[in-house]
CHARMM-style PDB file with segment names, atoms N, HN, CA, C and O in Angstrom:
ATOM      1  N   UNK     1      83.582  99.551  83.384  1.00  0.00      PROA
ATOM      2  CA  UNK     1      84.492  98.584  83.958  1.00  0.00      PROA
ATOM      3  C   UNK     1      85.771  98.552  83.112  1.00  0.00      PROA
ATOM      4  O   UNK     1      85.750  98.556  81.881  1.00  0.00      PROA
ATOM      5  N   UNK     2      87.370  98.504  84.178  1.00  0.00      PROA
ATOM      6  HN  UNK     2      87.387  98.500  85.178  1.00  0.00      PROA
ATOM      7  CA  UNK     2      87.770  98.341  82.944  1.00  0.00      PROA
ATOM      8  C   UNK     2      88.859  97.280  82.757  1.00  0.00      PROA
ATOM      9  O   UNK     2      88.040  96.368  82.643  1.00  0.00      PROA
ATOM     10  N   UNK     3      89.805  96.775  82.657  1.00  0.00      PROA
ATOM     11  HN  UNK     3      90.470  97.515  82.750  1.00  0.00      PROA
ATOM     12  CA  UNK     3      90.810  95.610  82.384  1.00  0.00      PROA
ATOM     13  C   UNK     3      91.124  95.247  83.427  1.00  0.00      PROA
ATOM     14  O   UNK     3      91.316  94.052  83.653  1.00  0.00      PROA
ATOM     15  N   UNK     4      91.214  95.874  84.034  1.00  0.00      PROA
ATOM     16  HN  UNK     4      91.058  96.845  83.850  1.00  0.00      PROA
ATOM     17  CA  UNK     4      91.715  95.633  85.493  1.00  0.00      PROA
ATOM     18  C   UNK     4      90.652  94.581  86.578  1.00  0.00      PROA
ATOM     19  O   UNK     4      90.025  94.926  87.580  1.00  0.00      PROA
ATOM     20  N   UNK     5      90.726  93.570  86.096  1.00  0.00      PROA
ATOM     21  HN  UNK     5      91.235  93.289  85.283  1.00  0.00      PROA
ATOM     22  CA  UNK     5      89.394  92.958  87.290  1.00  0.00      PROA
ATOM     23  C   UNK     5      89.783  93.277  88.636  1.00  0.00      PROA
ATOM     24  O   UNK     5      88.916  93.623  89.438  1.00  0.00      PROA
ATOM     25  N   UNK     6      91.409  93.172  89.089  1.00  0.00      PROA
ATOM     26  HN  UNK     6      92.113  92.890  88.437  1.00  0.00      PROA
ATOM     27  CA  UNK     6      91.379  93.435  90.641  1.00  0.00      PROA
ATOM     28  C   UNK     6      90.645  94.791  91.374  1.00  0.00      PROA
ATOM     29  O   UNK     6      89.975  94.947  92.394  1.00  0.00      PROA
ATOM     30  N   UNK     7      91.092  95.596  90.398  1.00  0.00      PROA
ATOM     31  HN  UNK     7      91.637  95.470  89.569  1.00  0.00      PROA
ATOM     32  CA  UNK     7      91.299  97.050  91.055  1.00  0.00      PROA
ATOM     33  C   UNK     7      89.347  97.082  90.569  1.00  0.00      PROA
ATOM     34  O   UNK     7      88.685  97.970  91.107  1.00  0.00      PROA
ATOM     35  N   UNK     8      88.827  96.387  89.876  1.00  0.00      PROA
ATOM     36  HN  UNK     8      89.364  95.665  89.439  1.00  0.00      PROA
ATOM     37  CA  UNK     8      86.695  96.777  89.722  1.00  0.00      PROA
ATOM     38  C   UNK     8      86.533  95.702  91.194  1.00  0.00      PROA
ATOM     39  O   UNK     8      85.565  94.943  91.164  1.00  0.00      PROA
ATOM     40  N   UNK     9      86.965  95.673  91.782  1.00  0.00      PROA
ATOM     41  HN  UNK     9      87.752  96.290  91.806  1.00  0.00      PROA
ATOM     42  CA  UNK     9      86.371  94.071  93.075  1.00  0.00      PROA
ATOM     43  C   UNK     9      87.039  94.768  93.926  1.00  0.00      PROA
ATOM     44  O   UNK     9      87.286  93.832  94.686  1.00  0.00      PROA
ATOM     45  N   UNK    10      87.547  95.682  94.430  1.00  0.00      PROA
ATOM     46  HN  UNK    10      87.346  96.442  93.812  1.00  0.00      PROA
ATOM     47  CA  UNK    10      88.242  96.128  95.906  1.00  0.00      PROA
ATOM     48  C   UNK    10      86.989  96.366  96.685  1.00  0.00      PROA
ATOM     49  O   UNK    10      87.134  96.060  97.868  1.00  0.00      PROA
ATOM     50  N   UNK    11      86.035  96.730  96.441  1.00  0.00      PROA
ATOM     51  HN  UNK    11      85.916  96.979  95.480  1.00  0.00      PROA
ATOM     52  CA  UNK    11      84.699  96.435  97.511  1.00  0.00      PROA
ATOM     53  C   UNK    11      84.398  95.414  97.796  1.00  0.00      PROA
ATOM     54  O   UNK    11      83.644  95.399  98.769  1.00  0.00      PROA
ATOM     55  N   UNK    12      84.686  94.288  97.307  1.00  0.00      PROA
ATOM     56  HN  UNK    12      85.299  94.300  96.517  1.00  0.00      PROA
ATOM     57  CA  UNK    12      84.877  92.952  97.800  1.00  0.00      PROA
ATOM     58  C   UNK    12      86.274  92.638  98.688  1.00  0.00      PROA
ATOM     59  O   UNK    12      86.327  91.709  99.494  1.00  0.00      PROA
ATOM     60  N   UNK    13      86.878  93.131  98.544  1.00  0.00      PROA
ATOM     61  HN  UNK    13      86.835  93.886  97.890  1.00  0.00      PROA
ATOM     62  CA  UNK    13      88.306  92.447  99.492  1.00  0.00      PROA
ATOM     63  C   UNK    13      88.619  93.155 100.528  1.00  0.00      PROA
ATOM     64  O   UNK    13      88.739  94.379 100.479  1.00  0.00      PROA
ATOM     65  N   UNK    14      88.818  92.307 101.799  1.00  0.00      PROA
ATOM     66  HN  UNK    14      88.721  91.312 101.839  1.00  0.00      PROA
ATOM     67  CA  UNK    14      88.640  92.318 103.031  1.00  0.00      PROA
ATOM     68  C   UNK    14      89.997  93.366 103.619  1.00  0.00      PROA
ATOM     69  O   UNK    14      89.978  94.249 104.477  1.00  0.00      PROA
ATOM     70  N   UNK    15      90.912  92.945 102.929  1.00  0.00      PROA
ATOM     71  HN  UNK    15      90.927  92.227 102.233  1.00  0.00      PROA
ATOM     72  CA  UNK    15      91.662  94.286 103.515  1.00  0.00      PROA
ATOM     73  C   UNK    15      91.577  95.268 103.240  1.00  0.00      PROA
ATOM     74  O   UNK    15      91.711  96.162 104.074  1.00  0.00      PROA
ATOM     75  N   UNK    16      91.300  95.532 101.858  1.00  0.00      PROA
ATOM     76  HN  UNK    16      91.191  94.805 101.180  1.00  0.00      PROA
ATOM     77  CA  UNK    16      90.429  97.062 101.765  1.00  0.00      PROA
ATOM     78  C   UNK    16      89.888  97.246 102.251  1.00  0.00      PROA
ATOM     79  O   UNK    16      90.347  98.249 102.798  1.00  0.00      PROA
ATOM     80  N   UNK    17      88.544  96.968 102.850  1.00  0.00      PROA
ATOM     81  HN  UNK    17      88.171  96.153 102.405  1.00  0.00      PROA
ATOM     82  CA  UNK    17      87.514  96.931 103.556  1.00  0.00      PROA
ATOM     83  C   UNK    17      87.995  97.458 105.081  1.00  0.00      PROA
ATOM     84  O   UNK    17      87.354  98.132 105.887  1.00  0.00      PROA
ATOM     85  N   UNK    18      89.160  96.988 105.169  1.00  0.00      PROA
ATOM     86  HN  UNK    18      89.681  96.441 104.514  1.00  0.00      PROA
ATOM     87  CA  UNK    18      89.791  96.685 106.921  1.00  0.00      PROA
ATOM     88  C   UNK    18      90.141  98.306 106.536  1.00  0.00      PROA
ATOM     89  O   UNK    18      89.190  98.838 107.108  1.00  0.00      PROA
ATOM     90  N   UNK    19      90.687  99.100 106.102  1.00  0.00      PROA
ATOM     91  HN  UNK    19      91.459  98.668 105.638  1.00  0.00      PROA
ATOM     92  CA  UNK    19      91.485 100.190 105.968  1.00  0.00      PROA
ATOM     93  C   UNK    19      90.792 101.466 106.111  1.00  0.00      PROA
ATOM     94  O   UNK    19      89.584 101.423 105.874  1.00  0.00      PROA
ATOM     95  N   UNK    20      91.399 102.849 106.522  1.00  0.00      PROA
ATOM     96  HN  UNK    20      92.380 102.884 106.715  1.00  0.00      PROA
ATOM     97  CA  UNK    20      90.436 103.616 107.038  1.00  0.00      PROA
ATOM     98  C   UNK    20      90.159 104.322 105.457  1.00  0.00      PROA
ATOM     99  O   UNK    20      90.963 104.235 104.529  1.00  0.00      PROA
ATOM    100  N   UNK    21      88.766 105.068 105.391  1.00  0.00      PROA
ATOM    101  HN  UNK    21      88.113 105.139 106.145  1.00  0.00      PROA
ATOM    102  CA  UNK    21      88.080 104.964 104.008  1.00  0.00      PROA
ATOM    103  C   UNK    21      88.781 106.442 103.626  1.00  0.00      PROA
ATOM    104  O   UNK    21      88.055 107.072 102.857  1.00  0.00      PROA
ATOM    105  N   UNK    22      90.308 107.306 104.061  1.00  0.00      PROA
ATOM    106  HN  UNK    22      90.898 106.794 104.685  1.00  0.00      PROA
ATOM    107  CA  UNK    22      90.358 107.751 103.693  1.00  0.00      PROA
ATOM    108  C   UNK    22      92.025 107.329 102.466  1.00  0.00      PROA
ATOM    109  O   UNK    22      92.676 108.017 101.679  1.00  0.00      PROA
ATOM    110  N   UNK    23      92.106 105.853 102.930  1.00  0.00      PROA
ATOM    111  HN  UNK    23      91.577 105.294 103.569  1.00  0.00      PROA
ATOM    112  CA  UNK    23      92.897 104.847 102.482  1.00  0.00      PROA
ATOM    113  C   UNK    23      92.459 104.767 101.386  1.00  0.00      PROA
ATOM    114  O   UNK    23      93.006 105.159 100.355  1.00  0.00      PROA
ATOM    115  N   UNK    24      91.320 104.197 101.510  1.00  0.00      PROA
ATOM    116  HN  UNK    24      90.876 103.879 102.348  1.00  0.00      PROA
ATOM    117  CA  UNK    24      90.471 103.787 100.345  1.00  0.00      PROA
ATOM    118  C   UNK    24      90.288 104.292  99.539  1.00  0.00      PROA
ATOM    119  O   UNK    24      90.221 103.597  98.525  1.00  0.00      PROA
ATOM    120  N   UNK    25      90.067 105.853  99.348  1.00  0.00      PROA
ATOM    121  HN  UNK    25      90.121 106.418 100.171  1.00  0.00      PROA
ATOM    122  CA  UNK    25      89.711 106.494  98.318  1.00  0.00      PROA
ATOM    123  C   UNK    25      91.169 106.749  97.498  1.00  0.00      PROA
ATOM    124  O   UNK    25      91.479 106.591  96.317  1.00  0.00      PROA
ATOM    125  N   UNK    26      91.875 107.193  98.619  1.00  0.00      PROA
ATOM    126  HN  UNK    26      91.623 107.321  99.578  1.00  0.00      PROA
ATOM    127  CA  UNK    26      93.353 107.314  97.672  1.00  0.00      PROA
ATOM    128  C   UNK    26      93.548 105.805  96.417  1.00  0.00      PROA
ATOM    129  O   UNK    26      93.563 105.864  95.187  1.00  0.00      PROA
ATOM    130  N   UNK    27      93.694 104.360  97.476  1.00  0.00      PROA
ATOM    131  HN  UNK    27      93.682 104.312  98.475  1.00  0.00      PROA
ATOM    132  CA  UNK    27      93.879 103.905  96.820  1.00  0.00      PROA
ATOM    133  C   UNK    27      92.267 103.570  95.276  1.00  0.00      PROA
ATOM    134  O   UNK    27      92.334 102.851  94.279  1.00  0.00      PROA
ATOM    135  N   UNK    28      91.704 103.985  95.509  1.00  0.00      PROA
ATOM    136  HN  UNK    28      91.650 104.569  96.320  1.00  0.00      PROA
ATOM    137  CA  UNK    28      90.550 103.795  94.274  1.00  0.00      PROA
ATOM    138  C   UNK    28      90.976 105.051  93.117  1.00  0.00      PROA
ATOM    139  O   UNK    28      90.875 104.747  91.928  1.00  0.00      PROA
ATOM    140  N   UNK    29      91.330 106.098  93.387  1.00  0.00      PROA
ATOM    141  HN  UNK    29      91.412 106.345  94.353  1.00  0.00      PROA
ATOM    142  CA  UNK    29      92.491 106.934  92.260  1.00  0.00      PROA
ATOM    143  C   UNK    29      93.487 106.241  91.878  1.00  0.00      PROA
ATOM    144  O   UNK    29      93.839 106.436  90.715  1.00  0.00      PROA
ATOM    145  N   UNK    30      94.241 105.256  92.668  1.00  0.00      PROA
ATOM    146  HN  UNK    30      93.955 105.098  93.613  1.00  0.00      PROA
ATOM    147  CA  UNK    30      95.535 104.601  92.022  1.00  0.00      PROA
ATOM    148  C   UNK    30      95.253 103.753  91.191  1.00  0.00      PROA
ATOM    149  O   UNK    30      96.112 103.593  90.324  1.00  0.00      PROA
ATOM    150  N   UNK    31      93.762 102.726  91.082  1.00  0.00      PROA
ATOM    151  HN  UNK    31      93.064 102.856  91.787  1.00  0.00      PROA
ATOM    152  CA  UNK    31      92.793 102.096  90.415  1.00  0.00      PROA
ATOM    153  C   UNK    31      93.789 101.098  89.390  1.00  0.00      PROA
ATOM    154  O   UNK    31      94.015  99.897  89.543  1.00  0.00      PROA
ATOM    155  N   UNK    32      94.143 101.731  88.634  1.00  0.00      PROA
ATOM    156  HN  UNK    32      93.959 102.706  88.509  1.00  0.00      PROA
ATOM    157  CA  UNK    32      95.271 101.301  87.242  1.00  0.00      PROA
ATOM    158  C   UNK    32      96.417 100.533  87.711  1.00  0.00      PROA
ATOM    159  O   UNK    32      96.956  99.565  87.173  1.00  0.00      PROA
ATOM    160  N   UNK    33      96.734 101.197  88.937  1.00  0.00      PROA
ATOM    161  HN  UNK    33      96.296 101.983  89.374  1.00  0.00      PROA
ATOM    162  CA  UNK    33      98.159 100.611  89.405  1.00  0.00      PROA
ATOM    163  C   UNK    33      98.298  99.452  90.581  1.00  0.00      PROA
ATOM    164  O   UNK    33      99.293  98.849  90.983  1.00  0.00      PROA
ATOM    165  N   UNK    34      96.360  99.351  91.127  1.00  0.00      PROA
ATOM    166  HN  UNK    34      95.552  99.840  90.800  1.00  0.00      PROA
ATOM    167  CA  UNK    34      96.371  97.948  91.562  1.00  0.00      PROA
ATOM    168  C   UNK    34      95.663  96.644  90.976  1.00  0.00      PROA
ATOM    169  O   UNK    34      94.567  96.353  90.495  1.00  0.00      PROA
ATOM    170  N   UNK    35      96.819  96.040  91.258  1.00  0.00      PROA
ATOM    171  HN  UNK    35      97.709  96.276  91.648  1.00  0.00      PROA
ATOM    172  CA  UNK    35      96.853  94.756  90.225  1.00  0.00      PROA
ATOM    173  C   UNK    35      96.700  93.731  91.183  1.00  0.00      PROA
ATOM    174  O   UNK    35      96.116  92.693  90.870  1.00  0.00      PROA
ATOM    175  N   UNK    36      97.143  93.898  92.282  1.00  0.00      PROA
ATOM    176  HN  UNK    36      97.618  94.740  92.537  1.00  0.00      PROA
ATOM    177  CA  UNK    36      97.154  92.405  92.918  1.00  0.00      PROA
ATOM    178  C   UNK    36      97.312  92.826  94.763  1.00  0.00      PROA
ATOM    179  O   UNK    36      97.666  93.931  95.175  1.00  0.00      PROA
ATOM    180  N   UNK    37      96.961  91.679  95.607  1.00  0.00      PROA
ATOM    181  HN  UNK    37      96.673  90.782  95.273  1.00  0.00      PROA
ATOM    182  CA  UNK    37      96.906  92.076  96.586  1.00  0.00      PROA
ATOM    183  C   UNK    37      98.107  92.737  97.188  1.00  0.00      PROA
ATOM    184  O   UNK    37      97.909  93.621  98.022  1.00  0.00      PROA
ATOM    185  N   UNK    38      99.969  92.238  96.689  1.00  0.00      PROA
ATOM    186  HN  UNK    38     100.130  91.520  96.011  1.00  0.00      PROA
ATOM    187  CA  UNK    38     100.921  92.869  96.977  1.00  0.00      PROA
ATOM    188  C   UNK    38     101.092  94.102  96.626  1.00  0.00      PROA
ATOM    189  O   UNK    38     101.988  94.631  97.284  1.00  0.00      PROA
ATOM    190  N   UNK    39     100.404  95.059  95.549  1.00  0.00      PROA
ATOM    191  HN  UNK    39      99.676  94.630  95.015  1.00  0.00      PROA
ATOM    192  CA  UNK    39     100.489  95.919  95.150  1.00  0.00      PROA
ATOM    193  C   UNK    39      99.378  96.804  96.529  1.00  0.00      PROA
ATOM    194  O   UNK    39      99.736  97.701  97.293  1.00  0.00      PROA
ATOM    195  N   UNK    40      98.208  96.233  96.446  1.00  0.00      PROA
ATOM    196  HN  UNK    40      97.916  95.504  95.826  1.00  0.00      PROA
ATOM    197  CA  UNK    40      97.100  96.964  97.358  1.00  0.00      PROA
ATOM    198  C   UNK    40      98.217  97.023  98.844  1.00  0.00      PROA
ATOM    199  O   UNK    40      98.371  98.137  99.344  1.00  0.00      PROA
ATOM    200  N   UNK    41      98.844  95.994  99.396  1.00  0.00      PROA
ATOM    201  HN  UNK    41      98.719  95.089  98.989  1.00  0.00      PROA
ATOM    202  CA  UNK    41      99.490  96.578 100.650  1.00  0.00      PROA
ATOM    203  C   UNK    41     100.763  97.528 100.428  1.00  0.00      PROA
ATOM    204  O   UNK    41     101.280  98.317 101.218  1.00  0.00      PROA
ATOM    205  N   UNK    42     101.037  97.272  99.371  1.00  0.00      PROA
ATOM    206  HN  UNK    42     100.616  96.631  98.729  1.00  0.00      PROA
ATOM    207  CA  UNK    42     102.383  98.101  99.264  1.00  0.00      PROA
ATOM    208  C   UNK    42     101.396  99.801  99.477  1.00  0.00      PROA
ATOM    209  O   UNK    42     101.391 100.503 100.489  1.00  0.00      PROA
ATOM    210  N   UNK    43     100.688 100.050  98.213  1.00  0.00      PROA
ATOM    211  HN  UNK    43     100.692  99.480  97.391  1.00  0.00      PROA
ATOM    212  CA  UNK    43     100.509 101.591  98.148  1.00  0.00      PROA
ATOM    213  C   UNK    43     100.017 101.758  99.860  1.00  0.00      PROA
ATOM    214  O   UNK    43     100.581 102.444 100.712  1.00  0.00      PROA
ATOM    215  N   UNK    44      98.622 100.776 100.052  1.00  0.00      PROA
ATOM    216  HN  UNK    44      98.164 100.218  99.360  1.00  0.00      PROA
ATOM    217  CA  UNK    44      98.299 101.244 101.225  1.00  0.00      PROA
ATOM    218  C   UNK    44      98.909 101.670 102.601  1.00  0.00      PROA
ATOM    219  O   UNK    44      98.505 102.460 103.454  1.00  0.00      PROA
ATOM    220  N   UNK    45     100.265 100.704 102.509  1.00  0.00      PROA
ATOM    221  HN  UNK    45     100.593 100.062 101.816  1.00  0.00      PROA
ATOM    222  CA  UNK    45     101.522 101.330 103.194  1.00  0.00      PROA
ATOM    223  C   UNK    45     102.076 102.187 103.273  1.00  0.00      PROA
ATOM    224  O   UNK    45     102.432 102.629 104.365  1.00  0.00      PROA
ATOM    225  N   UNK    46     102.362 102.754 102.121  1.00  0.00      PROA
ATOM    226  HN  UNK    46     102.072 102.395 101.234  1.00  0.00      PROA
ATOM    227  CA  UNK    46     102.812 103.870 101.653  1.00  0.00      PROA
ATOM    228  C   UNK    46     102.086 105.077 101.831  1.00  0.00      PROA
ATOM    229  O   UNK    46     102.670 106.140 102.038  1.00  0.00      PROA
ATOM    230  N   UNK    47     100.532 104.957 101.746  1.00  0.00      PROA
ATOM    231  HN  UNK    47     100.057 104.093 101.578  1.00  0.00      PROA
ATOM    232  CA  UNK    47      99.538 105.856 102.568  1.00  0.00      PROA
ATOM    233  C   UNK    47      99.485 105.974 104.219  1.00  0.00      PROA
ATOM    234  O   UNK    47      99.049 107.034 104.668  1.00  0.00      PROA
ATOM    235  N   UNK    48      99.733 105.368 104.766  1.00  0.00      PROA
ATOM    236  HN  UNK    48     100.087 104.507 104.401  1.00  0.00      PROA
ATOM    237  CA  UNK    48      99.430 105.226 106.204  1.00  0.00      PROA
ATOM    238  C   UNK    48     100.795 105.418 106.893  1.00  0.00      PROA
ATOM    239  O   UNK    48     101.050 105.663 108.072  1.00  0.00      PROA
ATOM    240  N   UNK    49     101.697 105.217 105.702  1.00  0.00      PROA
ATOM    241  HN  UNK    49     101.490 105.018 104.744  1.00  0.00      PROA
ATOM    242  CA  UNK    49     103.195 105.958 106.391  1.00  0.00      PROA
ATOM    243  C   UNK    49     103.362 107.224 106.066  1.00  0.00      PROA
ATOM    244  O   UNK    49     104.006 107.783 106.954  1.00  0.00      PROA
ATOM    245  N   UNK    50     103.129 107.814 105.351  1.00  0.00      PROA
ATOM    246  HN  UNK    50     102.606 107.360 104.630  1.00  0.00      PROA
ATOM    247  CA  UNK    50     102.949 109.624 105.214  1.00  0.00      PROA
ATOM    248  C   UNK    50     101.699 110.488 105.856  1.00  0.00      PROA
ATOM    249  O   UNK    50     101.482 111.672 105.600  1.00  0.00      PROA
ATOM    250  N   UNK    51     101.033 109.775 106.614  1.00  0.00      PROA
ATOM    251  HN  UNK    51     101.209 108.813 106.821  1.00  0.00      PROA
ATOM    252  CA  UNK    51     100.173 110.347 107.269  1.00  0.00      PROA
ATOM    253  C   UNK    51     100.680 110.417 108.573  1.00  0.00      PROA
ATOM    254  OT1 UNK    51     100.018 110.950 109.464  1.00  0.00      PROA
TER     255      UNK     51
END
């Protein structure tokens, strides 16, 4: 586990959850760089707009 409590609990949060799991995995590599739920929609945005 590591400093990051948000980014160890994204299997708990519902918009992750909502997102397609190839969302998910990207964002679980970014791990470090989510901090908070504005951060989780930003990247995930940023995934689902280059696809």
């Amino acid at each position: 586990m590591s400093d990051n409590h948000f980014a160890d609990h994204l299997d708990t949060n519902q918009y992750f959850l909502s997102l397609p799991k190839f969302v998910q995995e990207n964002i679980k590599q970014a791990g470090p760089d989510v901090r908070s739920d504005e951060d989780l929609r930003k990247i995930a945005e940023n995934l689902t707009k280059s696809e």
